[in-house]
VOGU-3710 file (C-alpha; in Angstrom, 3 decimals, decimal comma):
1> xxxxxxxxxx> 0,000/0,000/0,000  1,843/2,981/-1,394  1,543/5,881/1,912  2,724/9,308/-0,079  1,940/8,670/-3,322  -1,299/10,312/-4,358  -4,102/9,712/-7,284  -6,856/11,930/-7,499  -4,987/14,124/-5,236  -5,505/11,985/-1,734
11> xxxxxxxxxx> -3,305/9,370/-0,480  -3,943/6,067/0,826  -2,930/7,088/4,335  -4,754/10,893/4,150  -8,113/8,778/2,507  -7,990/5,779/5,459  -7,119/8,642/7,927  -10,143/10,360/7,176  -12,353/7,002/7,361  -11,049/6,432/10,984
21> xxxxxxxxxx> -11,910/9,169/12,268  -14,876/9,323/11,000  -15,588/6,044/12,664  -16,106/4,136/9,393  -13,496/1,361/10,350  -15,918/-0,033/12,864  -18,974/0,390/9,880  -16,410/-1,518/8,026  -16,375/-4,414/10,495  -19,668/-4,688/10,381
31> xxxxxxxxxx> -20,055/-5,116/7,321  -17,074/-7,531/6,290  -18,062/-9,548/9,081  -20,960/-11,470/7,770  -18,717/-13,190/5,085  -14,639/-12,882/6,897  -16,009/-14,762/9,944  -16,595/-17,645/7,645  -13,254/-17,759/5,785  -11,608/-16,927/9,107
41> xxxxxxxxxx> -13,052/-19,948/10,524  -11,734/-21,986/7,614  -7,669/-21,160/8,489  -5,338/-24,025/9,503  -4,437/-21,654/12,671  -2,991/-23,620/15,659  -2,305/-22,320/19,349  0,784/-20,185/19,201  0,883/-19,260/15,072  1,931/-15,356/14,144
51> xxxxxxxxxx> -0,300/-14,323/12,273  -0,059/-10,769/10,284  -3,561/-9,112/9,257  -2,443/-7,297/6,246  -4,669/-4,074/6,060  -6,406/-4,711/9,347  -8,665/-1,611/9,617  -10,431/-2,254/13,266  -7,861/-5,001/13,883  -11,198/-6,935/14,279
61> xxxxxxxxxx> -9,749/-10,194/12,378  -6,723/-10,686/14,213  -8,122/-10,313/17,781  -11,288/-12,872/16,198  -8,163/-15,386/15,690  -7,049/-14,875/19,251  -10,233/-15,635/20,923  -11,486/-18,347/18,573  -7,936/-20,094/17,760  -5,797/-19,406/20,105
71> xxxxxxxxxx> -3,779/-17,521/17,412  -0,015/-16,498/19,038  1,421/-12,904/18,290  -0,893/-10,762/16,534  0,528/-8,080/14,081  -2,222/-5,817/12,459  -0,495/-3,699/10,043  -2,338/-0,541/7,993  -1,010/2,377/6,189  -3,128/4,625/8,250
81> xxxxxxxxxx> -1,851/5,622/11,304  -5,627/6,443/12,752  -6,576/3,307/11,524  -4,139/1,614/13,612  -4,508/4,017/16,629  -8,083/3,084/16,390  -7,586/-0,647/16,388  -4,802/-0,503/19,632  -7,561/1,242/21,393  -9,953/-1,905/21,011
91> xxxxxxxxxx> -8,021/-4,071/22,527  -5,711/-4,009/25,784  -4,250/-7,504/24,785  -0,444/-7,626/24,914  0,018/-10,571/22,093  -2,226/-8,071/20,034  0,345/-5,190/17,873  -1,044/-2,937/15,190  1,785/-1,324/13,015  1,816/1,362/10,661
101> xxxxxxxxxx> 3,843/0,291/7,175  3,741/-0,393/3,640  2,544/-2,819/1,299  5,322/-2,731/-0,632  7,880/-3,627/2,145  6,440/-5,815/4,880  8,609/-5,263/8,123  9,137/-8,524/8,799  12,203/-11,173/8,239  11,837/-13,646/6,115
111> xxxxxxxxxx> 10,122/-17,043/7,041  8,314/-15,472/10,385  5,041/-15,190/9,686  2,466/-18,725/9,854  -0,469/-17,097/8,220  -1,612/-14,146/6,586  -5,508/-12,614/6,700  -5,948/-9,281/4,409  -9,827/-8,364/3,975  -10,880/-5,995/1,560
121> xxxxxxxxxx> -7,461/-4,129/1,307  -5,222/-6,310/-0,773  -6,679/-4,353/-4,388  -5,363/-1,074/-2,594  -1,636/-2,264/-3,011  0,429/-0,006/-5,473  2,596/-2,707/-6,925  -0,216/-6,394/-6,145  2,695/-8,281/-7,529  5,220/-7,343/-5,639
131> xxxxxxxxxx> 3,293/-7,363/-2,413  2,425/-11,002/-3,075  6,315/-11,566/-3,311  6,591/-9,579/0,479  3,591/-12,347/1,929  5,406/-15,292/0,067  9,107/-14,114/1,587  7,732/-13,825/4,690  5,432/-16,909/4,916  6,712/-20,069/6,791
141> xxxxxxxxxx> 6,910/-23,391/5,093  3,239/-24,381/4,655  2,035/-21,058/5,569  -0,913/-19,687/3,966  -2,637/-16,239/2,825  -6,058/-15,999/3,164  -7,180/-12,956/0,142  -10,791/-12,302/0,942  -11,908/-9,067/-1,452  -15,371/-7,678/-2,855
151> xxxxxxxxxx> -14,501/-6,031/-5,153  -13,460/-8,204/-8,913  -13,978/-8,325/-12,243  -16,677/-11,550/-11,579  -18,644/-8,923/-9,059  -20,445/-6,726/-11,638  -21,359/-4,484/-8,725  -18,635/-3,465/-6,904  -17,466/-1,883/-10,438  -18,480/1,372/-9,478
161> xxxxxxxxxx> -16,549/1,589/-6,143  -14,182/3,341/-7,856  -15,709/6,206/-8,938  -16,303/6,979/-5,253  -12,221/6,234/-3,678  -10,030/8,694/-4,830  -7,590/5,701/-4,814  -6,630/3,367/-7,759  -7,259/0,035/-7,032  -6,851/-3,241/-8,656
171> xxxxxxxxxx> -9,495/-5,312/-10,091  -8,940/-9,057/-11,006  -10,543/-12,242/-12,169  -10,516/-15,234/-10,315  -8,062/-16,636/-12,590  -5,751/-13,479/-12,156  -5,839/-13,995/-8,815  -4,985/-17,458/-9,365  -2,124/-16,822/-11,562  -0,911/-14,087/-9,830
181> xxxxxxxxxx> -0,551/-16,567/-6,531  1,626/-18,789/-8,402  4,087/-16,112/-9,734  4,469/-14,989/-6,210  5,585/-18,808/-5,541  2,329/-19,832/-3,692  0,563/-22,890/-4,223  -3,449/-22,062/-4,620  -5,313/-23,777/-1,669  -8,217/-22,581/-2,704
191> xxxxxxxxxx> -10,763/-19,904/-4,489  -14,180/-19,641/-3,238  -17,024/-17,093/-2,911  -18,582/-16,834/0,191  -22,017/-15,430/0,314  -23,958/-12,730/2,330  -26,212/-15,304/3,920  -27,453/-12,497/6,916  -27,384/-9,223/5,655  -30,695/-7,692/5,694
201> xxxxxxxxxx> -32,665/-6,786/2,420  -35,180/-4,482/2,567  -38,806/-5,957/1,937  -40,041/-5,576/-1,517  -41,841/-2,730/-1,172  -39,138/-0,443/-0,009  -38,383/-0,756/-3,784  -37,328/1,322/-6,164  -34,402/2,465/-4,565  -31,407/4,888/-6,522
211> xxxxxxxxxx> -28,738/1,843/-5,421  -29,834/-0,784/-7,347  -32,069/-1,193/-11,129  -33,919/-4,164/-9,620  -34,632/-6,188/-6,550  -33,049/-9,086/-8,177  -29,688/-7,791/-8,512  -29,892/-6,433/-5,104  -30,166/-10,221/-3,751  -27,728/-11,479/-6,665
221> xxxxxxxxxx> -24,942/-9,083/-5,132  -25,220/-10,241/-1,521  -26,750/-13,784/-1,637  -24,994/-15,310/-4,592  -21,554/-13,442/-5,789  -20,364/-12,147/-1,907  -16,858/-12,024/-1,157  -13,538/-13,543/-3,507  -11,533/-15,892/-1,243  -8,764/-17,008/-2,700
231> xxxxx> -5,864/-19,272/-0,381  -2,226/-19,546/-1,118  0,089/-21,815/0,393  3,525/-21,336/1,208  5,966/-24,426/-0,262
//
């Protein structure tokens, strides 16, 4: 996640900054939750792993991983500082660290990290490849990255997001993903959509709305495409 360089004249730190404190990393949560607790459940985390939560907004994931898991060290790293302010202030756990750095250089040594969790922040990297080279450097043997996004070329709906974030983001196919994985060195676990199985759709009759052309696609979008996971594993 590039910090000082800007498009559309904000940068990835001033535009997360601003989300923070307007409390929209706990709306965020919220919302991600419905789908990440499922993938989350789905990691081969053991008592004691290190786990880095690439992007980790609230730091909700991580501290999820320590309650349900038993998950060791906890690093949360974003490239807002508020954002990660924000998260430290949720929790009082000492295993539990939220770090401010880059996408592009993960500070951590090679072959120290068991798993890796990013939610709806990997597409903000500057350089995707090269970030994918940082997880698989850093990854122990048989570690994995779990890449849960909304927003890809398969999701016809989350196409528009980026008129609305100043910031350029990256949007791949399942098979880019895929391939992408491999060039970084990481075997693919796994690709899966999760759905939105709870989130709650208005009745019929609050329709029209200006969001959506019909009801249908409403319940296609959040019932049936949901969120990308896709799982690499470390050799």
């Amino acid at each position: 996640m590039r910090l000082e360089s800007e498009w559309s004249g904000m940068s990835v730190r001033e535009e997360f900054d601003d989300w923070a404190a307007s409390g929209r990393d706990k709306g965020m949560e919220e919302r991600h939750w419905h789908t990440a607790k499922h993938a989350l459940a789905r990691m081969p985390v053991e008592s004691g792993d290190v786990v880095l939560d690439l992007g980790c907004g609230s730091g909700y994931a991580g501290r999820a991983l320590r309650d349900t898991k038993g998950a060791g060290r906890i690093y949360g790293l974003d490239g807002s500082p508020e954002m990660a302010r924000n998260a430290a202030g949720y929790t009082d756990d000492s295993d539990v660290a939220y770090l401010v750095g880059d996408f592009d250089t993960l500070p951590f040594a090679d072959d120290s990290i068991d798993h890796v969790w990013s939610m709806e922040a990997f597409y903000y990297a500057a350089d995707p490849h090269n970030t994918l080279s940082e997880i698989a450097r850093i990854l122990r043997p048989g570690g994995t990255f779990y890449c849960a996004v909304n927003y890809y070329e398969e999701n016809v709906y989350s196409h528009e997001w980026q008129e609305f974030i100043s910031i350029e983001m990256t949007r791949w196919d399942r098979e880019q993903y895929r391939a992408a994985f491999r060039e970084a060195g990481l075997y693919v676990g796994e690709q899966d959509t999760i759905p939105d199985r709870e989130i709650e759709i208005p009745e019929a009759a609050a329709f029209p709305t200006d969001d959506w052309d019909t009801r249908e696609a409403m319940v296609e979008r959040y019932r049936e495409l949901g969120t990308l996971l896709t799982v690499g594993v470390a050799p």
